[in-house]
N, C-alpha and C positions, 0 to 999 in steps of 0.2 A: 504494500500500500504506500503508494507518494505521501511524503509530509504536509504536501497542501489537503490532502484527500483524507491524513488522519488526522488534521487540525479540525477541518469541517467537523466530521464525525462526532470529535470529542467535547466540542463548544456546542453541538446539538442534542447529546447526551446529556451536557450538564444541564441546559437549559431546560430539557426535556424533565429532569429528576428535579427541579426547584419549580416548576409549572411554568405554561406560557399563556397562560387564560384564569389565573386564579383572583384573588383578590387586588392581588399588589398591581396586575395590570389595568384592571378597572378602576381602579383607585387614581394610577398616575395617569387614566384617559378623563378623567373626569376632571382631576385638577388642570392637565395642563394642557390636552388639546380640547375641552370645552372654556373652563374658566380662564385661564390663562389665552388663548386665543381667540377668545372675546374681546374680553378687556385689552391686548393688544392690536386688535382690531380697529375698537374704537378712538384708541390713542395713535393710530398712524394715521387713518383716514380723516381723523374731524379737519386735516389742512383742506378737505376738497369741500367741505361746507363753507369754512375760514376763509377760503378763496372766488365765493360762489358772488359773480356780477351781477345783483340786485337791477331790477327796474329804474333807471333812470328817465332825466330828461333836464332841459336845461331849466333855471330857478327863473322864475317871470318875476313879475310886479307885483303887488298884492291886488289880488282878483275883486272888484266893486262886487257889493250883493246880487245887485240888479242884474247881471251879467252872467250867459252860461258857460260852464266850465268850457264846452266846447269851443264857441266862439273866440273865448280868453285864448285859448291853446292855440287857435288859429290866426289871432293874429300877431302873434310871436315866432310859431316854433314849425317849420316848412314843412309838408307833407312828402312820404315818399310808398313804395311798393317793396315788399315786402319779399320771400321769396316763393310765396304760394301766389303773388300778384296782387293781395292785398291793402289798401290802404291804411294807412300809420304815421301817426308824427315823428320825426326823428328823435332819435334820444342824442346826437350831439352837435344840431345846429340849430341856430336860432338867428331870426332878420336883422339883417342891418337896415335893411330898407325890402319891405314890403312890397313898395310898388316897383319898383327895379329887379325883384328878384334877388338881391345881394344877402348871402348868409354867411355866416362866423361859427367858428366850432365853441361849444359853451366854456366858459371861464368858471361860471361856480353849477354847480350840478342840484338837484332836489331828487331825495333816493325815495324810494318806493319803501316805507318800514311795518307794509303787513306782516312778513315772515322773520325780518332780521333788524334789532334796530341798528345794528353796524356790523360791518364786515370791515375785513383787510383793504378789499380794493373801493368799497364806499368810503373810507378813513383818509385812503391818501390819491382817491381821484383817479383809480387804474381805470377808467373807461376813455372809450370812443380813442383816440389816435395813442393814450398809453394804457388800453387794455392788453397791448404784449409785455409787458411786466408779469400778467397773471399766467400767460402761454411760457413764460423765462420760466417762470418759478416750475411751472409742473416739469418740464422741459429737464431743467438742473435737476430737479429730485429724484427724473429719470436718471438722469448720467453719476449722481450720487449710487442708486441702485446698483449701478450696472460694476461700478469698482468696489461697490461693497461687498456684490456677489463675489467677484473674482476671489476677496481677499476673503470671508469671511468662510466660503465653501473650502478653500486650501486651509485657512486654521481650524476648520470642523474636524477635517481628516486627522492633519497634524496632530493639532493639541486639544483634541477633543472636544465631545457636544457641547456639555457642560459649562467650559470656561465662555464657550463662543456665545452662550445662550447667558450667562453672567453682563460678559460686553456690551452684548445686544442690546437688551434692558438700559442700561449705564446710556448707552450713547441716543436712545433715544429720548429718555427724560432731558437729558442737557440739551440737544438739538428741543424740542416742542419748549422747553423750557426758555433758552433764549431765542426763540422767535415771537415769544410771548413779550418779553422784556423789549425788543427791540422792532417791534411791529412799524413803525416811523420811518425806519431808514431801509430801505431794500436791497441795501448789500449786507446787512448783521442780516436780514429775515431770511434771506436767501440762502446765505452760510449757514442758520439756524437748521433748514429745511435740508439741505442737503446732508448736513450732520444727521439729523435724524432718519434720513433718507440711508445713509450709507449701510445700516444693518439689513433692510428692506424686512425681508418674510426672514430672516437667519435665526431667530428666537424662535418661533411656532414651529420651522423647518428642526431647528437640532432637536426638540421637544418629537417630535413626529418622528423623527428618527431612529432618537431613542426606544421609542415605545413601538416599531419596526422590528426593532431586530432584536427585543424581549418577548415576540408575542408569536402565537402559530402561525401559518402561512395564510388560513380561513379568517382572522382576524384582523389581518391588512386592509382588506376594506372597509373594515370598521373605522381602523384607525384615521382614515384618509376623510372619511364621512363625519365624524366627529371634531374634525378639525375644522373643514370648510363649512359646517354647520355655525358655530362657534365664531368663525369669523363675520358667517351674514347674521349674525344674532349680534415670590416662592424661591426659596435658594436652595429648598431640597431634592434640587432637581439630581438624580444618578448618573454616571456616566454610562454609558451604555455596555456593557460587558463584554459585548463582541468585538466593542471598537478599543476595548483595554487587550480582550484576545489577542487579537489580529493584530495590534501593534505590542505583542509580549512584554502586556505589565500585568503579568499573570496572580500576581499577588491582591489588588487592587478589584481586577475579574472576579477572585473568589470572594472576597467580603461585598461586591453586590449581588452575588448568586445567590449569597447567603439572606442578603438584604430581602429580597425576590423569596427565595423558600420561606423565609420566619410570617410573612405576612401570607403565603400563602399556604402557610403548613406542611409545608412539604420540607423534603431533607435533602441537601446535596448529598450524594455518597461519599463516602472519605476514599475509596478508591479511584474516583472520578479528582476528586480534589487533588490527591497526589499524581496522579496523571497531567494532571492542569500545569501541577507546581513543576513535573520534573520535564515533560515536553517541551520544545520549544519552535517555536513556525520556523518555515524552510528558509534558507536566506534570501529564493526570490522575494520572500515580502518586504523585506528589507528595503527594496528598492519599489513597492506600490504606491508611496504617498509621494505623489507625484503633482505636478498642477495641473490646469484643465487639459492641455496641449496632450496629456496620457490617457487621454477617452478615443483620441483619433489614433492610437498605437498602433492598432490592427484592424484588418477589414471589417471585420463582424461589428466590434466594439463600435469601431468608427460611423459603421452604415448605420447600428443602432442610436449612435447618439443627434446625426445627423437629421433621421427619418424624427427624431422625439422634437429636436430643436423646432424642425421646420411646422409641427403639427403645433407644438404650442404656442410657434410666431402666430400663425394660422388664428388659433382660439383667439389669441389675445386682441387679435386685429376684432375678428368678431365682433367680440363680446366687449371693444372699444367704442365700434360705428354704430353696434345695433343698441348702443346702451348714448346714443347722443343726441337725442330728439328732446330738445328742451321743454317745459311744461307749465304753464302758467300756475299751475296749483301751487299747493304746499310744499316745497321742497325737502320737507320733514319727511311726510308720507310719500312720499315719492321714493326715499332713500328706503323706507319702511318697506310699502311695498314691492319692492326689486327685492330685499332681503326675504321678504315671505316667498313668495314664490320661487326662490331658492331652494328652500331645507325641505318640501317633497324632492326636490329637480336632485337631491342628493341621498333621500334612502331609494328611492328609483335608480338612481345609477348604482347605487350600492349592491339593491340586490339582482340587477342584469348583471353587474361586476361578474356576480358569484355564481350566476347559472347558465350564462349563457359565453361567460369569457370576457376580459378586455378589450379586444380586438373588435371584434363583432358589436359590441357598446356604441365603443369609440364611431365606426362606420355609420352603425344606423342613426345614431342621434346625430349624428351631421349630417347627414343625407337629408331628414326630416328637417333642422335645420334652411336647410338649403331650398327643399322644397317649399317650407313656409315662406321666404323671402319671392321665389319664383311668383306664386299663388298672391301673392301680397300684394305685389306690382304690378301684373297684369289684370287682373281680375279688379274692375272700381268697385263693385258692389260688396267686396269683402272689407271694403273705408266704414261700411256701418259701426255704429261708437261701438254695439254690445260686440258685434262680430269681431272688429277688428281688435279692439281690447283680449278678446278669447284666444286670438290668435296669437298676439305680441306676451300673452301670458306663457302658453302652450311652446311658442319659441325660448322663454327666457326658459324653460323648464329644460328644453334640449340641447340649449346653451348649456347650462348648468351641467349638464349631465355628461357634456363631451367635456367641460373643464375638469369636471370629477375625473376622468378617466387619464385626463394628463398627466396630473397633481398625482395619481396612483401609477401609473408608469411611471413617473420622475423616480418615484421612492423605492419602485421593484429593477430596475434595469442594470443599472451599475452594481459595479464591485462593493464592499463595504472599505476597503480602504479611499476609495472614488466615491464613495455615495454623496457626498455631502456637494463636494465638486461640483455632481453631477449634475444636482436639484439647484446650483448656483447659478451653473451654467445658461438653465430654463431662465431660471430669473431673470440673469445679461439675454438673454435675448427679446423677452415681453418690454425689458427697461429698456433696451433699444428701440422696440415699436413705441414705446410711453411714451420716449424723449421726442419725437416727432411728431407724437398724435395730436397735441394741441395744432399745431401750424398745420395739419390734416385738416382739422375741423374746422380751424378758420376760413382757408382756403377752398375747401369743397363744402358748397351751401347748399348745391343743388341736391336732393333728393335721390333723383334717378342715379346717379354716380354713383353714389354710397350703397344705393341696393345692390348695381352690377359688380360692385369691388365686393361684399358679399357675397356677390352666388358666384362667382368664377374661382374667388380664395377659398371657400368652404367644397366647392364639387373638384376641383383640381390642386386642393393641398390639402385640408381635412381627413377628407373620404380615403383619398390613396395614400397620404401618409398612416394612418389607423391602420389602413389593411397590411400594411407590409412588417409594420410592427409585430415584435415576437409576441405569444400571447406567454402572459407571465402568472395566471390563475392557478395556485395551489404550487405552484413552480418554487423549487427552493432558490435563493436569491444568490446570485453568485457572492464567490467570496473572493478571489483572488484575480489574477490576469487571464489563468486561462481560464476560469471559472467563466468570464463576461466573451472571450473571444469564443465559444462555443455557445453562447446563450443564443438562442438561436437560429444556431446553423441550420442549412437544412437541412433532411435526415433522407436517408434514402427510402423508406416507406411511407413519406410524407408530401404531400404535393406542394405545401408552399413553405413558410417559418414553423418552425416548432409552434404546435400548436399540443392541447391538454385534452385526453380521453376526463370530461369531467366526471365521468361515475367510475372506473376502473382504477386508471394509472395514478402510480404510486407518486410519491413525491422524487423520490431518486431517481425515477426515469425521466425525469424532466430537462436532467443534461444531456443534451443529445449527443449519441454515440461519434467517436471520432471516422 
């Protein structure tokens, strides 16, 4: 038996003899991918309310009794069309002269304070010619993400979940903290923001990780579902055992194994224990903690991370444009709403996860995706309120349900010496689509555009990246290099990627034959 192949063995033995679904996992899914991913949730996101361009127009004169609102409006503030063709006062000109036709862009503003009585960009005037301050900010907090991933996914691996998910935490109270202090000046808010920005998801990601590679293979989707639930709704945190394994700090591995058995009542063996203590991993591992650049080492690895990157530029694009149609309502509910209709859209994905496979998820809910957007745009009589609201529900559900199925690939694909990398990696590339999406949204007004950038990204990147994807259901999770460079492969009694007999085959058949 190879050293990689008695390592595996004997890390799944122990894990097996201290449980991997007892108490102690329910317990750490409940604190820290429900609670903890909530509350971090709400603490990274409130910049996108913080930042939200209230109702404007320019400040008139004080309006005579006698006189109607409309009239007043009209003879200050110029009419224009909208982009459904609509009539509208401008919100940033106002007459110089009336009868000439001459207007000015407004000097003092009058905000609309049904929803917000102040905002960031109501405070210091980010409308009309400097509402791109508000597209900088999202913009940087992207490109904060993107180098946070790099660095934060390399010291997951490194120096493990724990310390990373300590950091996490630390850097984003200081980032929301001074951007709070220094809300005035947009260069402290900026740097505020991108501080905070730099850990991105790397707290609820090492948290999820953890609680990955303590629990059984049937339980993965739980964990994946409990998290992104948690988000559209602790210093005790463990280090993960496998990732003390795998990089031989074997002594540190058994006092959380043990951690893991005492709450779950269970016993490591002491034969297993001295096994742990006197074994030691092969020296290839020595060299797996590697940076992102060691996902593209080899064909399989490479083509797997390539196919994941591109499926979740894909979603992210998505679930960007289809989530950008502004609404005069409550912005509250609105934020409300898009969360509710989430958490089905995730025990639905959870449980096709589990019965029907990853792969096959991923495909249909983008496919139906796709079709929804098709049916939407051609079809006028589907604009009905009831209908079309059914419809843009029914979408956000299979949105939902193809992002489930990313967020659960990110966490099954790679190696455990890579894992963290990996799920980094995903992040640098939605932060990539992030840092651009504002200047998207500004620039593409029309309608029609955004639907077609929809159905062509979703039927010819979605759909065919999901299908080529290995399916990874019940699949034990690689551990080492060659562990990922077979995951897989194809098999020669197989027609396409390693795919899963879900009622028969075992967990060990899941690495396919060389």
């Amino acid at each position: 038996e190879s050293d990689s192949g008695r390592m595996d063995s004997l890390y799944e033995r122990a894990i097996a003899e201290v449980g991997q679904e007892g108490k102690f996992q329910i317990t750490f899914d409940i604190f820290y991918n429900v609670l903890l991913s909530g509350l971090w949730s709400m603490a990274y996101n409130n910049i996108i309310l913080a930042l939200t361009i209230t109702p404007h127009i320019c400040k008139l004169p004080q309006k005579p009794t006698n006189v109607t609102e409309y009239y007043w409006k009209s003879k200050y503030i110029p009419t224009l069309e909208d982009a459904v063709g609509a009539k509208k006062f401008s919100d940033c000109l106002i007459y110089t002269s009336q009868e000439l036709n001459k207007t000015k862009e407004c000097e003092i503003f009058d905000y609309d304070r049904t929803w917000f009585e102040s905002t960031i960009p109501s405070e210091n005037n980010w409308v009309c010619s400097n509402e791109i301050n508000v597209a900088n900010i999202f913009a940087y907090s992207k490109i904060g993400e993107i180098i946070g991933s790099f660095v934060f996914g390399w010291y997951g691996d490194v120096y493990g979940r724990r310390l990373t998910y300590i950091i996490s935490l630390a850097m984003l109270v200081i980032g929301r903290f001074m951007s709070i202090l220094a809300s005035s000046s947009f260069v402290l808010f900026a740097t505020g923001c991108i501080i905070a920005s730099l850990p991105s998801w790397s707290a609820t990601q090492s948290t999820a990780i953890v609680s990955l590679e303590i629990s059984s293979p049937k339980r993965r989707a739980s964990v994946a579902k409990l998290r992104l639930i948690s988000m559209s709704l602790g210093m005790k945190l463990i280090e993960s055992p496998q990732w003390l394994w795998v990089n031989r700090k074997t002594k540190d591995c058994i006092k959380n194994l043990k951690r893991i058995a005492k709450v779950n009542k269970t016993k490591l063996s002491s034969a297993t224990e001295e096994e742990i203590l006197t074994s030691g991993v092969a020296e290839a591992n020595e060299t797996e903690v590697l940076g992102p650049l060691a996902l593209f080492s080899g064909w399989r690895l490479a083509t797997n991370t390539i196919l994941q990157l591109v499926c979740i530029s894909i979603n992210y694009t998505v679930v960007l444009l289809s989530s950008a149609e502004k609404s005069n309502g409550n912005p509250f509910l609105d934020f409300a709403w898009q969360s509710l209709a989430e958490i089905p859209g995730f025990f639905i994905a959870s449980w096709l996860a589990n019965n029907i496979g990853r792969r096959y998820t991923g495909v249909i809910s983008t496919a139906i995706t796709a079709c929804i957007w098709i049916f939407y745009d051609v079809a006028d009589w589907l604009n009905r309120q009831w209908l079309g609201s059914s419809l843009v529900f029914i979408n956000r559900l299979t949105i939902t349900i193809s992002y489930y199925i990313i967020n659960l690939f990110n966490m099954e694909l790679y190696p455990t010496c890579l894992r963290q990398t990996g799920m980094s990696l995903g992040n640098v590339v939605s932060g990539g689509a992030g840092a651009i999406a504002p200047y998207i949204l500004v620039v593409v007004i029309v309608h029609i555009i955004r639907v077609l950038i929809l159905i062509i990204t979703t039927i010819f990147g979605g759909i065919l990246t999901s299908f080529f994807l290995p399916e990874t259901l019940n699949a034990k999770l690689p551990e080492t290099f060659e562990d990922a460079q077979r995951f897989g492969r194809r098999r020669r009694n197989r027609t396409f990627y390693m795919s899963v007999n879900l009622k028969n085959e075992t967990i060990d058949s899941n690495l396919p034959n060389m």
